[in-house]
N, C-alpha and C positions, 0 to 999 in steps of 0.2 A: 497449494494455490487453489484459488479458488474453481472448481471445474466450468463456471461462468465463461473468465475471463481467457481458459483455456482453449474451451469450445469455438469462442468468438476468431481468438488471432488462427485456426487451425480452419473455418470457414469462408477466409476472408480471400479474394479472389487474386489480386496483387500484394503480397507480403515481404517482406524481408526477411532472410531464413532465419533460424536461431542455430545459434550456438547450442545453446542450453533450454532441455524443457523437463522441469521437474515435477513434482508434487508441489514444489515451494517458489520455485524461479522460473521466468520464462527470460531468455539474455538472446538477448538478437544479435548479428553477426556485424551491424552497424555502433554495438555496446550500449546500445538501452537494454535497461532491464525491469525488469515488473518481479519485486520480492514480495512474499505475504508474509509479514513477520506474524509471532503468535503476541498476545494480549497481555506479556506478562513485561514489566518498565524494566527488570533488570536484561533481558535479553535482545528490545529494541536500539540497545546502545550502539553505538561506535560504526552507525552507517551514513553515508552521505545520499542526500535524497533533493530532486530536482522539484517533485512533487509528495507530496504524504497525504495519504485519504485514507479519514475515520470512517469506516463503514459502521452504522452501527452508534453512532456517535454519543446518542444520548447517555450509552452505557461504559462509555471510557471515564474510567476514572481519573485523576487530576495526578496522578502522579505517573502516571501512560503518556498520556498529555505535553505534561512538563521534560519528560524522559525524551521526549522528540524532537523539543524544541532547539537544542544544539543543531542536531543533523542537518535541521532546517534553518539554523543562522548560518551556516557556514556555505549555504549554497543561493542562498534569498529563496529559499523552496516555497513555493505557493502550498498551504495546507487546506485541505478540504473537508468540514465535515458534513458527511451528510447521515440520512437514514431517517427513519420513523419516531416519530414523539413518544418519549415513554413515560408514563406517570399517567395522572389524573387529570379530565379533563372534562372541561362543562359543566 
């Protein structure tokens, strides 16, 4: 997991404890959880997700993408992509 998002929920002054805090998962004792999957389409399969955020977006290729999109029909998952422009510009 991202050390970011780690730092942040570990700072935070009122939290909800976790259950689980990994290198990969943060799961809270309320059963939210924050997974960091890796970037590869065959290994994002088979999760259900409330939200999904492309960090990085420009650089997801279309079949990452498309591999997500189940997880996220089956819960109305809002998807996010955000990050920096890549390519050529001006």
């Amino acid at each position: 997991m991202d050390r970011l998002i780690l730092d942040f929920y570990r700072e935070l002054q009122q939290k909800i404890p976790a259950d689980v805090e990994t290198a990969l998962t943060l799961r809270l004792t309320n059963q939210s959880a924050i997974v960091a999957l890796p970037g590869i389409e065959k290994t994002i399969r088979g999760y259900r997700a409330d939200c999904i955020i492309f960090d990085e977006s420009a650089l997801i290729d279309d079949a990452k993408y498309l591999a997500s999109r189940p997880m996220a029909a089956v819960s109305d998952a809002k998807i996010f992509a955000i990050g920096s422009p890549h390519g050529k510009r001006g």
